[in-house]
C-alpha positions as CSV (number, residue, x, y, z in Angstrom):
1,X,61.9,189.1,63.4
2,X,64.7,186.8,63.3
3,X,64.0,183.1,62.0
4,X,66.0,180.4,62.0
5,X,66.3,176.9,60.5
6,X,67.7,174.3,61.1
7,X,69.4,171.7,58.7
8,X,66.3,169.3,58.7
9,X,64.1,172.1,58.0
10,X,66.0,173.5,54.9
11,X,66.5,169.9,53.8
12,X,62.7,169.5,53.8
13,X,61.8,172.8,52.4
14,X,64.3,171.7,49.7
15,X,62.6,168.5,49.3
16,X,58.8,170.1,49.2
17,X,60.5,172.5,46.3
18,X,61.8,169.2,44.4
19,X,58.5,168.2,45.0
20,X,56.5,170.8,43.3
21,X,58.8,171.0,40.8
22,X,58.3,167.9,39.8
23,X,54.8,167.7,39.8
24,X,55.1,170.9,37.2
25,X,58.1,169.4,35.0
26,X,56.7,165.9,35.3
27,X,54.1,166.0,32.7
28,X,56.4,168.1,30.2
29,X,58.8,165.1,30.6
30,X,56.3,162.4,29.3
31,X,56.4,164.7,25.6
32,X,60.4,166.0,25.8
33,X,61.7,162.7,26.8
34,X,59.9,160.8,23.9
35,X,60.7,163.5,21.3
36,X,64.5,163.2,22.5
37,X,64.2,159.6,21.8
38,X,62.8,159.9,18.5
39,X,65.1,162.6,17.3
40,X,68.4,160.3,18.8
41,X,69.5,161.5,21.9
42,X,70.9,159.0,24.2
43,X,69.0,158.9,27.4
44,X,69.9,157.8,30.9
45,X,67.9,156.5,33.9
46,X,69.6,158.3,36.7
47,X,69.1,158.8,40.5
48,X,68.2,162.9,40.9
49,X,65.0,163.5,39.4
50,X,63.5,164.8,42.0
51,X,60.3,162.8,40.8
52,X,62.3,159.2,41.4
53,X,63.8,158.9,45.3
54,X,67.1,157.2,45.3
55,X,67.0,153.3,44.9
56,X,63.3,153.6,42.9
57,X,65.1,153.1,39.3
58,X,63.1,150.7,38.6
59,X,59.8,152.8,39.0
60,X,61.9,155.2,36.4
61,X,62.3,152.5,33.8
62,X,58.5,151.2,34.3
63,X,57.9,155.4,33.6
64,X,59.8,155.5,30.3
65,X,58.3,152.3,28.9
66,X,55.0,154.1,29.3
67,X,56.2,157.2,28.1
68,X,56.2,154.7,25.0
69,X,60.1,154.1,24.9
70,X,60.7,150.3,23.6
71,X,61.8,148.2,27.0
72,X,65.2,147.2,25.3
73,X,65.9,150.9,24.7
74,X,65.4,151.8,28.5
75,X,67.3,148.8,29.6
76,X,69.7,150.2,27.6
77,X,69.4,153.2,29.5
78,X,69.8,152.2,32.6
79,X,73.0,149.9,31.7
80,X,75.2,150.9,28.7
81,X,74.3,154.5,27.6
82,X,74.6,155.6,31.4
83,X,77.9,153.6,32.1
84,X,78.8,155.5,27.9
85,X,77.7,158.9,29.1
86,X,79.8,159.0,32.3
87,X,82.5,157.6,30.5
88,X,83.0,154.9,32.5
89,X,83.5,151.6,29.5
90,X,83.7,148.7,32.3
91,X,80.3,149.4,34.0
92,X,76.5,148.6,32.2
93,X,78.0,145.5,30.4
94,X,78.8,141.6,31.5
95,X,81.8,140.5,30.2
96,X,85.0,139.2,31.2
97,X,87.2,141.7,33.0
98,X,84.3,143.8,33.7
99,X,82.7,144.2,37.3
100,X,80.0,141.9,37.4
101,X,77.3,143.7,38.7
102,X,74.3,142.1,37.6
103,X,70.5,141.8,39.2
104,X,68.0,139.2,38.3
105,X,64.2,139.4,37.9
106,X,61.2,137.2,38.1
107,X,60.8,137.5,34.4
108,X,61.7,139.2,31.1
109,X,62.1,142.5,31.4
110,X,61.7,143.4,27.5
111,X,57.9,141.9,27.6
112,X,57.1,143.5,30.9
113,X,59.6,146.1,32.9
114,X,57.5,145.8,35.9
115,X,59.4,142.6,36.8
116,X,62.6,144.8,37.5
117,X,60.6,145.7,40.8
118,X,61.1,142.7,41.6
119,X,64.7,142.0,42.6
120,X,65.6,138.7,43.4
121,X,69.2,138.3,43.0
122,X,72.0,140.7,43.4
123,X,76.1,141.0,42.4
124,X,78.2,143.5,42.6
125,X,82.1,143.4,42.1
126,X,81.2,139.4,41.6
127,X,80.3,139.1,45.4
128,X,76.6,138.2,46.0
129,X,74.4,140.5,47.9
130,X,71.3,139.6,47.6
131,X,69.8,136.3,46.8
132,X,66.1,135.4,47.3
133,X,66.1,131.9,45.4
């Protein structure tokens, strides 16, 4: 018998495997992440967990505050450590010279990182992209 796929169907079979693969490492995550914190290791939100589509990061950071990571710690995360652990000094910061990429949220994150599902505003390179105000 001769099968073939096409490109759609190995891209979904891929996905399905990401999928289940997450749904086994997933709950092994909530311990090994937490323990990583405790024990120092710098941690980064990122985009390929196969558990977190692309453009869900917020859903990520909501995650790792549950996981019981202090909110400051995954903003953090998601800013500074990832732009340190790329090497990449001018990104995850607001300062003169840098990029000015910057989002705003109905609310402070640090006493609830829900609100960073919330996008209102957004800059990047200092031109505006979003803004819902």
């Amino acid at each position: 018998m001769n099968i073939r796929f096409t490109s759609a169907t190995i891209a979904a079979l891929g996905a399905l495997c990401s999928i289940a693969l997450a749904a086994e490492m997933f709950p092994k995550a909530r311990t090994s992440i937490k323990a990583a914190y405790e024990a120092g290791v710098k941690i980064a939100v990122g985009t390929d967990a196969p558990a977190i589509p692309h453009g869900k990061n917020a859903d990520e950071l909501v995650t790792l505050v549950d996981w019981g990571i202090p909110a400051a710690a995954v903003l953090r995360a998601a800013t500074i450590v990832a732009a340190d652990l790329i090497n990449k000094p001018d990104l995850g910061r607001i300062a003169e010279g840098y990029l000015a990429d910057i989002i705003a949220v109905p609310g402070d994150p640090l006493l609830d990182i829900s609100v960073t599902q919330n996008v209102s505003f957004v800059m990047k390179g200092g031109k505006v992209y979003v803004n819902k105000n």
